[in-house]
Backbone as JSON, one array per atom type, in Angstrom:
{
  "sequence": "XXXXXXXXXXXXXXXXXXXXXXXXXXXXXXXXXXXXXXXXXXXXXXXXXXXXXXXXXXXXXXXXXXX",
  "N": [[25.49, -50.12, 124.79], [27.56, -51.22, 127.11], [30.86, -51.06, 128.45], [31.99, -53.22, 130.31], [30.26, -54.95, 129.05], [31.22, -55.54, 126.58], [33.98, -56.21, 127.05], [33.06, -58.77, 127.43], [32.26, -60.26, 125.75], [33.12, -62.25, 122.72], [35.77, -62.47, 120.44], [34.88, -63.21, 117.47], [31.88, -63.22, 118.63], [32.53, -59.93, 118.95], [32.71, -59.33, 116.17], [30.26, -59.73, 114.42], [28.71, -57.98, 115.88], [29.69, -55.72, 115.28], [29.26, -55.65, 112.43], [26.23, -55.96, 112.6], [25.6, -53.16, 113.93], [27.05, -51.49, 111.51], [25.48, -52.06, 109.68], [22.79, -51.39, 110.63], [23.82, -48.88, 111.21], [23.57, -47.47, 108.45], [21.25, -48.15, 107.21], [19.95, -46.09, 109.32], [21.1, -43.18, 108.36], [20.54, -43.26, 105.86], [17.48, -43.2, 106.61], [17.26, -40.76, 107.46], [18.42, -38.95, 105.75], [16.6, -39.19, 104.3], [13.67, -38.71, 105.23], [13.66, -36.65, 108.3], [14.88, -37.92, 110.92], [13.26, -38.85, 114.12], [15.1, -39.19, 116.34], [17.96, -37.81, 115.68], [20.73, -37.9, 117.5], [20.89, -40.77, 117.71], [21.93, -41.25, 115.57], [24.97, -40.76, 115.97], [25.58, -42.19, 118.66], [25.53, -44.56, 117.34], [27.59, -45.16, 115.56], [29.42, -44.43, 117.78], [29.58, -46.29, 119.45], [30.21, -48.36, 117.54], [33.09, -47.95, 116.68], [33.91, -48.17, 119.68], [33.41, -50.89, 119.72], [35.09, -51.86, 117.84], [37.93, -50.79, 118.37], [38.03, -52.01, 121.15], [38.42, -54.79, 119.93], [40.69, -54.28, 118.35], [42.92, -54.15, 119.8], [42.71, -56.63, 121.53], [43.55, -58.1, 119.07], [46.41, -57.29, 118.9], [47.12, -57.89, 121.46], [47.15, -60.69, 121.51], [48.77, -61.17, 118.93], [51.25, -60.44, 120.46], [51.93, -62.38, 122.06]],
  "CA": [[26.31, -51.22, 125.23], [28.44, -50.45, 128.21], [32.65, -51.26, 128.12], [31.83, -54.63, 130.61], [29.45, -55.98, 127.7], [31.66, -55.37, 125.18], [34.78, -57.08, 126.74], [32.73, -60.07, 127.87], [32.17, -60.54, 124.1], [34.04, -62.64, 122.01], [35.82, -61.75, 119.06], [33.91, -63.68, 116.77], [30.59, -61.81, 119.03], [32.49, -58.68, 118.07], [32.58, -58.62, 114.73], [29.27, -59.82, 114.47], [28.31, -56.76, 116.48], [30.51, -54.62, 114.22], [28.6, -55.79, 111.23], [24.72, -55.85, 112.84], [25.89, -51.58, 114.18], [27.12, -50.84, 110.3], [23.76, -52.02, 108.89], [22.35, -50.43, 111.29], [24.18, -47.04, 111.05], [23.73, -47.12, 107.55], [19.87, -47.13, 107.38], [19.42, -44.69, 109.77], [21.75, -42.32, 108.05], [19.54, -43.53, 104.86], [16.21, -42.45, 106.64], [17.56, -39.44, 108.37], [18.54, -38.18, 104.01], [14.93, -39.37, 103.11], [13.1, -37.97, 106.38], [14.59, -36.28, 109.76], [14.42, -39.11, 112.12], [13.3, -38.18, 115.63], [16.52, -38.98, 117.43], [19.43, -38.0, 115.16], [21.34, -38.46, 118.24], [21.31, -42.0, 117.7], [23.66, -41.81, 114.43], [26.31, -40.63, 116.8], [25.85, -42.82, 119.6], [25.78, -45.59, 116.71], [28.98, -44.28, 115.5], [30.89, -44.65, 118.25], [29.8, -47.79, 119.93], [31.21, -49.44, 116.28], [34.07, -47.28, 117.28], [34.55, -48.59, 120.45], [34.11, -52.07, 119.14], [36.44, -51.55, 116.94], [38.54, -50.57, 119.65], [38.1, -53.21, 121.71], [39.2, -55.66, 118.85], [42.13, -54.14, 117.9], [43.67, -54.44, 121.2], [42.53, -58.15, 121.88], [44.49, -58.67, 118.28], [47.33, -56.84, 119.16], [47.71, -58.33, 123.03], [47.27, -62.0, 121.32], [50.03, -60.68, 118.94], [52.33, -60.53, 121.69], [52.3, -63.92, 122.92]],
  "C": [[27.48, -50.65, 126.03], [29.84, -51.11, 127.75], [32.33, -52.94, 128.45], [31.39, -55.38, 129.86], [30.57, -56.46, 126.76], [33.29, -56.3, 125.84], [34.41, -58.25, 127.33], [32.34, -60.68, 126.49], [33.18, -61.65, 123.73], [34.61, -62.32, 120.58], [35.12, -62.07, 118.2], [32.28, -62.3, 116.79], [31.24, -60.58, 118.63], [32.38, -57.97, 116.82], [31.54, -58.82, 114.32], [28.26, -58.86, 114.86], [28.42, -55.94, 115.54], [29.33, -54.49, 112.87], [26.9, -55.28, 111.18], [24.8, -53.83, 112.94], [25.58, -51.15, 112.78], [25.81, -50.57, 109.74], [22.86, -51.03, 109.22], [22.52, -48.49, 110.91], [23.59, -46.86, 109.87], [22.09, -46.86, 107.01], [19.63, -46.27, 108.11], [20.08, -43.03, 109.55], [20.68, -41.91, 106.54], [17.8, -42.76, 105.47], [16.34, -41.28, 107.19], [17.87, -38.9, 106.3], [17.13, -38.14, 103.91], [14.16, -37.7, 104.13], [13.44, -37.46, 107.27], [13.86, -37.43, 110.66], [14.04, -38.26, 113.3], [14.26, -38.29, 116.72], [17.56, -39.04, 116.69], [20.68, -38.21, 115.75], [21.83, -40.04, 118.08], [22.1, -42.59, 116.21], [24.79, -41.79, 115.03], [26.33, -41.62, 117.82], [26.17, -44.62, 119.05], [27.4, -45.94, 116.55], [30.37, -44.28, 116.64], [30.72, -45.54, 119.65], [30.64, -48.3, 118.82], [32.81, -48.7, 116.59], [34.7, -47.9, 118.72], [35.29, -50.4, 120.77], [35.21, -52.85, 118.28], [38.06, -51.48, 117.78], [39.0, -51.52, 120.38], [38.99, -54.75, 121.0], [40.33, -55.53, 118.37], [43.19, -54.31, 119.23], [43.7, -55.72, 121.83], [43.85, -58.57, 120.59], [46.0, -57.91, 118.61], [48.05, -57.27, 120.75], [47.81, -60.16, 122.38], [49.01, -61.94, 120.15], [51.32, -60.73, 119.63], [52.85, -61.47, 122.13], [52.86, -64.65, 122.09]]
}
């Protein structure tokens, strides 16, 4: 998910994101313990999309903040 996606989002869509990522991260951290996945790459790239969403959100609440 590129930056443009992510602030054409809405907050609502972000945390919704946030939440679908975690799940996400969290089995494939789960089958990467059981088995070695074939792209362990994609824990990290999980990792820090929720990171950037994260990101993204804290700065929408912090610029609405302001006003």
């Amino acid at each position: 998910m590129k930056k443009e996606e992510i602030t054409q989002l809405t907050p609502d869509g972000i945390r919704e994101k946030i939440a679908e990522e975690s799940a996400s991260l969290s089995k494939l951290k789960l089958n990467h313990t059981v088995s070695s996945i074939e792209n362990p790459l994609k824990i990290r790239t999980s990792r820090r999309l929720i990171a950037r969403l994260k990101t993204e959100l804290k700065s929408r609440e912090l610029q609405s903040a302001k006003k």
